[in-house]
C-alpha positions as CSV (number, residue, x, y, z in Angstrom):
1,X,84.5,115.6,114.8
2,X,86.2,118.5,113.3
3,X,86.0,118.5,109.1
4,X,89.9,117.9,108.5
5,X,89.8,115.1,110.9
6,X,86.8,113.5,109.2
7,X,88.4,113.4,105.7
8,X,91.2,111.2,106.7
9,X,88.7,108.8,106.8
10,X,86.4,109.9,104.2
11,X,87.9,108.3,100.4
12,X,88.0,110.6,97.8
13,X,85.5,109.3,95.1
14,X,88.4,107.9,92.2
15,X,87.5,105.7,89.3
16,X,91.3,104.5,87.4
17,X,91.3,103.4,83.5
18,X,94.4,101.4,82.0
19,X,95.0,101.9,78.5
20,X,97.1,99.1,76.5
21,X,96.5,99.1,72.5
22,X,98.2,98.8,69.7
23,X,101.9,101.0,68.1
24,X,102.1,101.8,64.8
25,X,101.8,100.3,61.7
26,X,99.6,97.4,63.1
27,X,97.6,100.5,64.7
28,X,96.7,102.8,60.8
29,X,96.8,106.7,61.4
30,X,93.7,106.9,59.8
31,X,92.1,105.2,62.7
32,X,93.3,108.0,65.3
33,X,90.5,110.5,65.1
34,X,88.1,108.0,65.5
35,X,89.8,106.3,68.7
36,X,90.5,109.4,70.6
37,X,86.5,110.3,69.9
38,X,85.8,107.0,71.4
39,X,88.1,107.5,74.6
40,X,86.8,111.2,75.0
41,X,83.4,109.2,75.0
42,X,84.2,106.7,77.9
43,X,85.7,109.4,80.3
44,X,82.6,111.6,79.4
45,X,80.3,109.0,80.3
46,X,81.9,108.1,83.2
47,X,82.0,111.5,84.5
48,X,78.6,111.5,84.4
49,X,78.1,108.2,86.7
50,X,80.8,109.1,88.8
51,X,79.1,113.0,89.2
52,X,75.8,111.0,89.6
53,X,77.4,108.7,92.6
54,X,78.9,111.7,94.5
55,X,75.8,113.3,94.4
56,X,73.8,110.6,95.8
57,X,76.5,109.4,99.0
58,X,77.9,113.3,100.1
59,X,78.0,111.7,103.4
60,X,81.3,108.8,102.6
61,X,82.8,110.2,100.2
62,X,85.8,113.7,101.1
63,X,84.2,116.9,99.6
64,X,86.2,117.2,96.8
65,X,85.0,116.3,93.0
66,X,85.3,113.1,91.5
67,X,88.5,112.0,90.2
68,X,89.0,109.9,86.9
69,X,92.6,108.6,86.2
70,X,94.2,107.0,83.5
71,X,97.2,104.6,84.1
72,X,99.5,104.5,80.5
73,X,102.7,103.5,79.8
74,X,102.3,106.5,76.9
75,X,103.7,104.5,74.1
76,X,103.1,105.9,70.3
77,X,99.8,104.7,69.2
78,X,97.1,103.4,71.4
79,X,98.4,105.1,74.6
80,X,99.7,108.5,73.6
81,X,96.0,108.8,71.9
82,X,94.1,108.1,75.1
83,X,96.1,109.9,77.4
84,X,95.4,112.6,74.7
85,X,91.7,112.3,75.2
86,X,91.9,111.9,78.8
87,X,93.6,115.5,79.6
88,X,91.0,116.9,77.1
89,X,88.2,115.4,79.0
90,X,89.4,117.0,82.4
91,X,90.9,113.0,83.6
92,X,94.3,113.4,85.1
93,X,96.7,111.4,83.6
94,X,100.2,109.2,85.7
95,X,102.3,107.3,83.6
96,X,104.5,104.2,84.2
97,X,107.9,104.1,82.2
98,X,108.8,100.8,81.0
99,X,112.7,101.8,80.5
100,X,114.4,105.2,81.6
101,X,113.5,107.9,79.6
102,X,116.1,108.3,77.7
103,X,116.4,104.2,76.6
104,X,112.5,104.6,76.0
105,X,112.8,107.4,73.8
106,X,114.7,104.9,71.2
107,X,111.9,103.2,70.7
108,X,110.3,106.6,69.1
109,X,110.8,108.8,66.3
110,X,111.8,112.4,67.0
111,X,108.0,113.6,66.7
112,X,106.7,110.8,68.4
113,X,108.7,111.3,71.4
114,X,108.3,114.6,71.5
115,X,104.2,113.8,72.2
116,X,105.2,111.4,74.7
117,X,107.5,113.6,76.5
118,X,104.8,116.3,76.5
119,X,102.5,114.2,77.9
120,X,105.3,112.9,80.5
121,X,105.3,116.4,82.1
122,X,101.6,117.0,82.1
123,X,101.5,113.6,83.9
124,X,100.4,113.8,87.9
125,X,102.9,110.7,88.6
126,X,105.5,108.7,87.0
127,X,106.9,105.7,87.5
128,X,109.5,104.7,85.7
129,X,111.6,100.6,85.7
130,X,114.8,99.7,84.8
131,X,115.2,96.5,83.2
132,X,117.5,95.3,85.3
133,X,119.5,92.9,83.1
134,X,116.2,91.7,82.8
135,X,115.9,93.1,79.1
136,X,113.4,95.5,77.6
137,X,110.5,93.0,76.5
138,X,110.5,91.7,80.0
139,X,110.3,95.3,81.4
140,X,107.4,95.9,79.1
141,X,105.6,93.0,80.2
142,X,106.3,94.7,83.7
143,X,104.5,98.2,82.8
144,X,101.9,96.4,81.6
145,X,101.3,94.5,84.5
146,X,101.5,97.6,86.5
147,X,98.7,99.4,84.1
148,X,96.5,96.5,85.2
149,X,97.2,96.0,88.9
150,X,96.7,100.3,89.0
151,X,93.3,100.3,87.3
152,X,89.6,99.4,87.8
153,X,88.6,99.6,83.9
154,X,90.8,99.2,81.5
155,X,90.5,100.2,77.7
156,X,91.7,98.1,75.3
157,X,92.6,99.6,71.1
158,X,93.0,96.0,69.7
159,X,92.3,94.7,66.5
160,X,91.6,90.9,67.9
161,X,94.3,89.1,66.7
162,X,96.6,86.5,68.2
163,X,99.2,88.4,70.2
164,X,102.7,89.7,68.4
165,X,104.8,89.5,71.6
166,X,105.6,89.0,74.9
167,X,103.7,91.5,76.9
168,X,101.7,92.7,73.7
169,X,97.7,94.0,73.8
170,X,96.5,90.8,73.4
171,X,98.0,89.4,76.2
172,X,97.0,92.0,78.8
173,X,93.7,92.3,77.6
174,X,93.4,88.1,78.0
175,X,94.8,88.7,81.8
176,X,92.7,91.0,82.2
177,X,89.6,89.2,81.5
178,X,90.5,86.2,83.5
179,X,90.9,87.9,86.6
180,X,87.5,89.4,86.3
181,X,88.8,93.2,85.3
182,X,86.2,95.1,83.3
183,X,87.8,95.5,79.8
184,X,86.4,98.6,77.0
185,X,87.3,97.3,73.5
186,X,88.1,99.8,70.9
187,X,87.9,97.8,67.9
188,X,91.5,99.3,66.2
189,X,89.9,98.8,62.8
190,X,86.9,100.6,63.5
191,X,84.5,97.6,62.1
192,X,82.6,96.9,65.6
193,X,81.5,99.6,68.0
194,X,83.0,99.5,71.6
195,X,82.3,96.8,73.6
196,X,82.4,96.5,77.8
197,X,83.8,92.8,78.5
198,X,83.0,91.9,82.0
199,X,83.0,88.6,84.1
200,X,80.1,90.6,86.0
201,X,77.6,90.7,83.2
202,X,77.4,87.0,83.8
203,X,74.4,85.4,86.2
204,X,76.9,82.9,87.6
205,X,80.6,84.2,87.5
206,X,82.8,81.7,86.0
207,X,86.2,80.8,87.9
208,X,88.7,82.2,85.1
209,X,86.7,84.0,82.3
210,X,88.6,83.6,78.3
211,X,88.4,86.1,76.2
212,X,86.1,83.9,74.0
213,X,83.4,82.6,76.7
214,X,83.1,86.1,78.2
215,X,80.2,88.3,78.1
216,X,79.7,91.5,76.2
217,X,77.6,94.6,75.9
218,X,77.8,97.9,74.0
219,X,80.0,100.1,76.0
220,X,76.9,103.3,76.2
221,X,74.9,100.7,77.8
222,X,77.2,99.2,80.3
223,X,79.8,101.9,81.4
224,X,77.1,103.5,83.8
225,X,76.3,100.3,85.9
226,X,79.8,99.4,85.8
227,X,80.5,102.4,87.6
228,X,78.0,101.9,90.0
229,X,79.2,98.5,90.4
230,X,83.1,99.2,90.9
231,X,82.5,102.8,93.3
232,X,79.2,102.5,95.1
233,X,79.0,101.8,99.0
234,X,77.6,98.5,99.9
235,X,74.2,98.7,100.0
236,X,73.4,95.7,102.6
237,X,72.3,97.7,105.7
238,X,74.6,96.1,108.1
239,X,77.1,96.7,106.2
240,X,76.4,100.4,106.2
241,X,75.7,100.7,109.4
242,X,79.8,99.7,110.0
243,X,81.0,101.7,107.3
244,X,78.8,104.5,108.7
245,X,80.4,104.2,112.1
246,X,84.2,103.5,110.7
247,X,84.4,106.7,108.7
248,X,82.2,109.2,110.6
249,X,81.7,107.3,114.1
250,X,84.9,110.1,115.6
251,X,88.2,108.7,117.4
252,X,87.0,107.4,120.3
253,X,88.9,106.3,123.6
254,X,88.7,102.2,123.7
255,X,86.9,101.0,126.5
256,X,88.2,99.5,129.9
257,X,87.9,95.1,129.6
258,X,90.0,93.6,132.1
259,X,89.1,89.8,131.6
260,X,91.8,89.0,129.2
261,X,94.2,90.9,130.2
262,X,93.9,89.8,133.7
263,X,93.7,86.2,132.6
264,X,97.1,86.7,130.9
265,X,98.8,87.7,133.7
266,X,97.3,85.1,136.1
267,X,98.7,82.1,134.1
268,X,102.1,84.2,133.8
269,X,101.6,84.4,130.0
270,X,102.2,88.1,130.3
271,X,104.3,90.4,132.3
272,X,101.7,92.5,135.0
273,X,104.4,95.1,134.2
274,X,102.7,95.9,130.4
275,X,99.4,95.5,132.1
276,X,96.8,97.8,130.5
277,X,93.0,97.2,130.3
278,X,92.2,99.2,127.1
279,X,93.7,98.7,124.2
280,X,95.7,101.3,122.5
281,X,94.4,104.6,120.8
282,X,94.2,105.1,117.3
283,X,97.4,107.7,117.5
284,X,99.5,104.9,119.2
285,X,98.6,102.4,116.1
286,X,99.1,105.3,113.4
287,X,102.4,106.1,115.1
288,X,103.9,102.8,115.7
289,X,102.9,102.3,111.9
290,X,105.1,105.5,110.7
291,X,108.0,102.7,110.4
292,X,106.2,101.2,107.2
293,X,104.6,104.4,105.0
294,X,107.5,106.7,106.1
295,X,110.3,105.7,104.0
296,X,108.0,106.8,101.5
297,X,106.9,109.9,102.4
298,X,108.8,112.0,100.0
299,X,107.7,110.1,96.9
300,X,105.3,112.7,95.7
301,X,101.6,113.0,96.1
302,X,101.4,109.2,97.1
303,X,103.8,109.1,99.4
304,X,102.1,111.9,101.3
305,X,99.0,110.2,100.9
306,X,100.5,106.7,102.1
307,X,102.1,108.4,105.0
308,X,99.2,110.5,105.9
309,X,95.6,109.2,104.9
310,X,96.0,105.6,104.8
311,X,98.2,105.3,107.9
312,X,95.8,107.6,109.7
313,X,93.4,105.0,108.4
314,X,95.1,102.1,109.5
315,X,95.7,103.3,112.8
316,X,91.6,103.7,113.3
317,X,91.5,100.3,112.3
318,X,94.0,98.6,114.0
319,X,92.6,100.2,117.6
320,X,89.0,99.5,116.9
321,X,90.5,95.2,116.2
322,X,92.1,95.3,119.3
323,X,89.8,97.1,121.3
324,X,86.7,94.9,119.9
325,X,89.5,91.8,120.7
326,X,89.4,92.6,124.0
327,X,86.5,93.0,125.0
328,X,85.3,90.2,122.9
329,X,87.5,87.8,125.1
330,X,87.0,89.6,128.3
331,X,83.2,89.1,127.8
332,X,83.8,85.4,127.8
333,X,86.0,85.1,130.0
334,X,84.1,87.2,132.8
335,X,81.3,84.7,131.4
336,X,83.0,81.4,132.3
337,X,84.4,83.6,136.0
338,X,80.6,84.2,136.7
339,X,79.5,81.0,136.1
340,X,81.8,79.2,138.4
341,X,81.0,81.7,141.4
342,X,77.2,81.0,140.6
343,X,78.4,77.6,140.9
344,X,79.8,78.5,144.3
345,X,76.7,80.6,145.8
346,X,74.9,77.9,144.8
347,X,77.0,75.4,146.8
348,X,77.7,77.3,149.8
349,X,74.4,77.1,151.1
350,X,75.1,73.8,152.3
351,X,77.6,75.1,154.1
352,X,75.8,78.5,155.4
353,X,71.9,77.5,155.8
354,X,71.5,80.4,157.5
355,X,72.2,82.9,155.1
356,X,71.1,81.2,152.1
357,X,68.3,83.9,150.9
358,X,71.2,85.5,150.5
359,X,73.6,83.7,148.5
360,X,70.5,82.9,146.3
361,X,69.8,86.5,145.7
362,X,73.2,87.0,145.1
363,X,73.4,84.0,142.8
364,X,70.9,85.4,141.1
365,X,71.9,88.6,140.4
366,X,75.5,86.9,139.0
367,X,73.2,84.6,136.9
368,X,71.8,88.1,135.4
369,X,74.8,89.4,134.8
370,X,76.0,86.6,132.8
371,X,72.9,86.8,130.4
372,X,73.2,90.8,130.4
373,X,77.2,90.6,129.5
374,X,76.3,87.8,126.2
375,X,73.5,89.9,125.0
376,X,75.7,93.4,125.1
377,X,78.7,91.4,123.4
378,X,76.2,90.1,120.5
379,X,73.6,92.8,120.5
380,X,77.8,95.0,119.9
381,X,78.6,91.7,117.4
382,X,82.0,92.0,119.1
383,X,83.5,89.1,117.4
384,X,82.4,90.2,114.2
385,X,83.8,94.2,115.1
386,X,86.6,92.3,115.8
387,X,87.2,90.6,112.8
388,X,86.4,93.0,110.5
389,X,88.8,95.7,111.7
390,X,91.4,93.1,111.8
391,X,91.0,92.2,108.1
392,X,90.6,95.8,107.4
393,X,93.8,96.8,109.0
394,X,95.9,93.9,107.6
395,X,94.4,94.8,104.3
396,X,95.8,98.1,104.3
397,X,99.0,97.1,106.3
398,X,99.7,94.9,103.0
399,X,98.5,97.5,100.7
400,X,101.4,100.2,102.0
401,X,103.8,97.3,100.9
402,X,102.5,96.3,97.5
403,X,101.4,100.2,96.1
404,X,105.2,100.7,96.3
405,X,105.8,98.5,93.5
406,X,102.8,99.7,91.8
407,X,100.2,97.0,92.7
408,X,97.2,98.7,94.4
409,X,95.4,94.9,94.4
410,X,92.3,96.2,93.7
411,X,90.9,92.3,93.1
412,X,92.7,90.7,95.9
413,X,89.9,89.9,98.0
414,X,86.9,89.0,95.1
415,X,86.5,88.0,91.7
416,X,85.6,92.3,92.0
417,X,82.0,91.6,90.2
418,X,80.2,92.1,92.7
419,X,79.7,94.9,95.8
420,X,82.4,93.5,98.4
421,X,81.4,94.2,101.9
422,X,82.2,97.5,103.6
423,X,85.9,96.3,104.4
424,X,86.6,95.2,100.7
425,X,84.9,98.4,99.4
426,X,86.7,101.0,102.1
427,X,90.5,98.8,101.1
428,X,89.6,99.5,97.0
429,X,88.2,103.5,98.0
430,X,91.4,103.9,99.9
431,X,93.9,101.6,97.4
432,X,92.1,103.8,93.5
433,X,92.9,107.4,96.1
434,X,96.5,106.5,97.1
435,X,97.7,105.6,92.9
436,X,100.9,105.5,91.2
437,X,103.9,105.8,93.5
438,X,106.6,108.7,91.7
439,X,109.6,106.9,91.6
440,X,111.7,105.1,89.6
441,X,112.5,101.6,90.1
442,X,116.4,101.5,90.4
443,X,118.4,99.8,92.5
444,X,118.1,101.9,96.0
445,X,114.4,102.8,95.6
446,X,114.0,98.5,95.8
447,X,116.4,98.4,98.7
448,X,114.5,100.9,100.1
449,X,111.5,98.4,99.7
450,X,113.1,95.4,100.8
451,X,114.3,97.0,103.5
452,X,110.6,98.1,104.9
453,X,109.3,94.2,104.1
454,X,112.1,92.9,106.3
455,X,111.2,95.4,108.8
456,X,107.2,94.1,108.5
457,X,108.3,90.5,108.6
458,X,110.5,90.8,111.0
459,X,107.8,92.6,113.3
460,X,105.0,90.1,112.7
461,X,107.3,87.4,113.3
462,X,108.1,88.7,116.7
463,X,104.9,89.1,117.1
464,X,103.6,85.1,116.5
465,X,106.5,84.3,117.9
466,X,105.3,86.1,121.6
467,X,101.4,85.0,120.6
468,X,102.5,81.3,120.3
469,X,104.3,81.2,123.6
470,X,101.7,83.4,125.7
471,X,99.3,81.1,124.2
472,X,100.7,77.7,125.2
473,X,101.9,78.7,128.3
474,X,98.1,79.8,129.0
475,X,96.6,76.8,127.7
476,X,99.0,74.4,130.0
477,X,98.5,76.2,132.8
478,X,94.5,76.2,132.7
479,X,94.7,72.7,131.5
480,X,97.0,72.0,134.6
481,X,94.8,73.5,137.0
482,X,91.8,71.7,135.5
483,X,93.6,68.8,136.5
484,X,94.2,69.6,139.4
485,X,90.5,70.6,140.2
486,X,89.3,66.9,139.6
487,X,92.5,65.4,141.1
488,X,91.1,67.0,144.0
489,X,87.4,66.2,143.6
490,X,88.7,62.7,143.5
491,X,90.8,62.5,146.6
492,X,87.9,64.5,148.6
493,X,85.8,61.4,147.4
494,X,88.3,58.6,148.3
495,X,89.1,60.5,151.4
496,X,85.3,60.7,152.3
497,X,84.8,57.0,151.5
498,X,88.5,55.7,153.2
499,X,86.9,57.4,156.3
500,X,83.5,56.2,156.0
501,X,84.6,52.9,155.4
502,X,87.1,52.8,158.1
503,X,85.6,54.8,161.5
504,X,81.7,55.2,160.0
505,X,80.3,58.3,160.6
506,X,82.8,61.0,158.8
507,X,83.5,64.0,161.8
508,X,81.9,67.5,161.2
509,X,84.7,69.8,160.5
510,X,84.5,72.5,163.2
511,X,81.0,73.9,162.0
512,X,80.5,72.4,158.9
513,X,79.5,68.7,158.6
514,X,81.0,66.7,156.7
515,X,78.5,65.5,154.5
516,X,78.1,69.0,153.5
517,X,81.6,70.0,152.6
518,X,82.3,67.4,150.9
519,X,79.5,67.8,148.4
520,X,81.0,71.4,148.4
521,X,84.1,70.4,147.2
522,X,83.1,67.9,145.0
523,X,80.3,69.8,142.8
524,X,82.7,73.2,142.9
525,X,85.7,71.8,141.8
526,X,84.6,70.1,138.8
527,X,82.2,72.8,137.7
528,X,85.8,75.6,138.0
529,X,87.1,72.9,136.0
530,X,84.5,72.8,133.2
531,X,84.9,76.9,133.4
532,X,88.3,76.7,133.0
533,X,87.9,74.1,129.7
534,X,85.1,76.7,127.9
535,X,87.9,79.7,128.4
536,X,90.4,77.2,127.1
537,X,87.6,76.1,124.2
538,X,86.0,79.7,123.4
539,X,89.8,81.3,123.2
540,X,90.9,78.5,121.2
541,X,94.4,78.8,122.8
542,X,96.1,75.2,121.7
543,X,94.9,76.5,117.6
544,X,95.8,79.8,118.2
545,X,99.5,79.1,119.4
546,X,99.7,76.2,116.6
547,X,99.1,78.9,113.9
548,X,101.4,81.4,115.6
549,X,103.7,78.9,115.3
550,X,102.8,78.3,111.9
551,X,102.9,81.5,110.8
552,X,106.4,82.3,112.7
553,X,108.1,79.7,110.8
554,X,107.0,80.9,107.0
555,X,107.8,84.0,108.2
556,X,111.5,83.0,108.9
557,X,111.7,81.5,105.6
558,X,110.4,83.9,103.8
559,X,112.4,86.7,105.8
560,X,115.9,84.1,104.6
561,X,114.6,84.1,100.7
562,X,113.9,88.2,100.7
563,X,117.3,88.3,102.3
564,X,119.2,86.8,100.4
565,X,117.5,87.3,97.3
566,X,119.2,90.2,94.4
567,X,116.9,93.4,94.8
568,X,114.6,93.1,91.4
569,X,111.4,94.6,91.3
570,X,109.7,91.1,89.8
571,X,111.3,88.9,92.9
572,X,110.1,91.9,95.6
573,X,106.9,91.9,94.4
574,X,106.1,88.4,94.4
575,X,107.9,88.0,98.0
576,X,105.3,91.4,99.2
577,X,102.3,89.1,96.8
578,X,103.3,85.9,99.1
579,X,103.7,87.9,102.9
580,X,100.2,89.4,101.6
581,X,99.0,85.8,101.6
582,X,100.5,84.7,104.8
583,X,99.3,87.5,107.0
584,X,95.6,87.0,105.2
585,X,95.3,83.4,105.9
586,X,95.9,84.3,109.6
587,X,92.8,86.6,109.9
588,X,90.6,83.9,107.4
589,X,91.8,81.4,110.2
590,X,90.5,83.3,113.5
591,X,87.4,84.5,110.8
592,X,86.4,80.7,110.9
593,X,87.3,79.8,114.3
594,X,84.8,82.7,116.0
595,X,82.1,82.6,113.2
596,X,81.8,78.9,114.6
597,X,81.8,79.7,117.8
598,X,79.5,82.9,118.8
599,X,79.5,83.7,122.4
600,X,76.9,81.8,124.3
601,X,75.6,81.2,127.8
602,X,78.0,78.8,129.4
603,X,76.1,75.6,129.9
């Protein structure tokens, strides 16, 4: 695998602080020196972990150095000062605009705004809202919403009082807490020395942490482990093993598995004229995906990283779920197949005594076969492969719709206090490398995002919609033809005994006695039968087209709201927030139907 090829996979190491604090006077000029000391301090020492981490995992992480961002909104005080220290300390600084610059700017003084402004075209990124009717102090709330949902750590200049306003210090830094973000306090008065606040310094993690019942620890002591805790790989070696073979393991051709597929078709479920037995290539996924991240690919930096790493990513992702899918169902299908023709070798020595060594050898081998394909699919973990790439590519399908509006959901999956698994970590890698979008949030930019949800929606909802139907029309015609297996085993029986009964002695048919057919027919059909229930059972198809179903229908009615619904960037997100949730609880769903049910032996 050629180097440029391999970091499209490989996440550039990035560790993103928020900064909220306190504006003048409640923040004293006196107090600035100190603060931006302090902040110097936390980037320097997190420089060091983050050089220390490179160092140690050259392997995952792209060849370039570590990257440490900070997230401000660059109001006079607390944020100017940090942003400040952060370009001295070699961090690179993106900024998120509560109001349009020239509204914000009358919240400043001449020289204050003329810091601000400077700092504004040093920045990497900006976003910048509008209020939208909405009113200033609910677009500030906004920004500061966005510094969270942008940032792993963030730092906190607050005095540790009650809070003075709608979206103030105290509020963010009580949000933050209880959804388990690691918070640096910068005592604003200078009377305590910096303290990490962290749901993760707990033995047990509580549900929603408070700002009083959380744990603390001096900031010199803590910042390094935090680090580690918040960037490093999972360490688990299973879980290293896929990450390994995700990001270096090469774009590999799926393999040929024609059990599902064909089984499709057979019950008319499908058409035979999309029939394909591998699944498609990563470059087919990445490119049907263009749709989604290309609307933004001429919003700066991020929109060429949305449109080129993580759809690049995605695509890898998306082929390896359905190519693990596949063969996953294939392998049990071709099971269940096997087993009824050893069924059938089996039987058919009644009917050929002659040539039974034979069928026995043969019988054998198929019985050898079946053991060989289960302990390939489990000694692969198919299901699991499966699974995980599925999460993994839903998880980055939803982040290319919520980093748009400035959420990166780097706590979606976790409480975030612990090492995730290798999916969680390589989402969060991928979410703290793609950043702030450069944009500002007016009324065509949010068209431009409804328009690409709508689009997603209405895509998945075709999607269940075709899933339900191919999945019920499977399920009733297996479960038809099940029927009709022991409908016939049962009029072979009556027939046999109506005969018996009537004339005695049954007639031989041609060279086969009677006797012997009909024990043929009797054991075989019900045994295809039973085969025919375990493909039915093991592909869960009734569940599987009552959650497409499912899923279809929120889908429509979430497709009506976001259609009708006035383009405001607080509406759009929480519609992207809720299809995020929808899609997710579709993948939990299969998680818990195939972690229940491994693939087994058919008995």
């Amino acid at each position: 695998m050629d180097r440029d090829a391999l970091e499209d996979y490989r996440p550039g190491l990035t560790l993103r602080f928020g900064i909220t604090g306190h504006r003048p006077p409640r923040l004293a000029n006196d107090q600035h020196d100190r603060i931006h000391a302090q902040c110097a301090e936390i980037f320097a020492l997190a420089r060091g972990a983050m050089d220390a981490l490179a160092a140690s995992e050259t392997r995952l992480f792209a060849a370039r150095d570590p990257a440490i961002k900070l997230v401000s909104s660059l109001a006079e005080g607390a944020d100017v000062i940090a942003a400040e220290a952060a370009l001295a300390s070699g961090a690179q600084l993106v900024a998120c605009l509560p109001l349009p610059r020239d509204t914000y700017a009358r919240d400043f003084s001449a020289e204050a705004w003329a810091r601000t402004e400077a700092l504004i075209e040093q920045s990497g990124a900006v976003l910048t809202l509008d209020p939208n009717g909405h009113g200033a102090e609910a677009s500030y709330e906004a920004a500061g919403r966005i510094v969270l949902a942008q940032c792993d750590i963030l730092i906190a200049i607050w005095d540790g009082e009650a809070a003075a306003g709608r979206g103030g210090t105290t509020q963010i830094v009580a949000e933050a807490v209880a959804m388990h973000q690691p918070v640096i306090h910068i005592d604003a008065r200078g009377e305590r020395p910096a303290e990490l606040l962290w749901s993760g310094l707990h033995e047990a993690i509580p549900d929603r942490p408070s700002l009083d019942g959380v744990r603390r620890t001096d900031m010199r002591r803590g910042i390094g482990p935090l680090v580690h805790a918040l960037c490093a790989p999972p360490s688990a070696p299973e879980e290293r093993a896929e990450l390994d073979r995700f990001i270096l393991g090469g774009d590999r051709r799926p393999r040929r598995a024609t059990g599902w597929p064909l089984l499709m078709r057979l019950t008319g479920a499908k058409s035979w004229t999309g029939f394909a037995a591998r699944a498609p290539s990563s470059a087919e996924c990445a490119g049907a995906f263009a749709a989604h991240t290309r609307p933004f690919a001429e919003d700066g930096a991020f929109g060429v990283r949305l449109d080129g790493g993580i759809r690049t990513r995605f695509g890898r992702a998306d082929s390896l779920a359905s190519d693990y899918a596949q063969r996953f169902r294939s392998s049990f299908v071709t099971n269940f197949a096997m087993a009824g023709l050893a069924v059938f070798l089996a039987l058919a020595g009644l009917l050929f005594p002659e040539g039974k060594k034979l069928l026995i050898s043969i019988e054998l081998l198929v019985i050898l076969l079946i053991i060989a394909n289960t302990r390939g699919a489990n000694r692969q973990n198919l299901h699991k492969c499966w699974l995980d790439h599925r999460h993994l590519a839903e998880r980055l399908r939803l982040l290319s719709m919520s980093a748009p509006l400035g959420r990166l959901a780097l706590r979606d999956a976790d409480d975030g206090t612990r090492h995730p698994d290798w999916v969680g970590w390589y989402v969060r890698a991928s979410a703290r490398e793609l950043g702030l979008v450069r944009a500002e949030i007016d009324h065509a930019y949010l068209e431009k995002v409804r328009g690409v949800l709508l689009a997603t929606i209405a895509e998945q909802r075709a999607y269940h919609h075709a899933n339900a139907h191919a999945m019920q029309h499977s399920n009733h015609v297996l479960h038809r033809a099940g029927d009709a297996l022991f409908a016939g085993t049962i009029l072979a029986c009556a027939l046999y005994l109506i005969l018996s009964f009537a004339i005695g002695k049954v007639p031989d048919a041609g060279a086969f006695s009677s006797t012997g057919l009909v024990t043929f027919v009797t054991a075989l059909f019900p045994a295809l039968a039973a085969a025919l229930y375990g493909i039915r059972m093991q592909g869960d198809f009734a569940g599987n087209a009552e959650r497409s179903a499912a899923i279809a229908r929120q889908l429509e009615h979430l497709e009506h709201s976001l259609g009708a619904d006035q383009p405001r960037f607080e509406r759009l997100s929480e519609r992207a927030r809720r299809l995020g949730e929808i899609m997710l609880a579709d993948v939990g769903q299969w998680r818990l139907h195939y972690e229940s049910r491994p693939l087994t032996l058919p008995g």
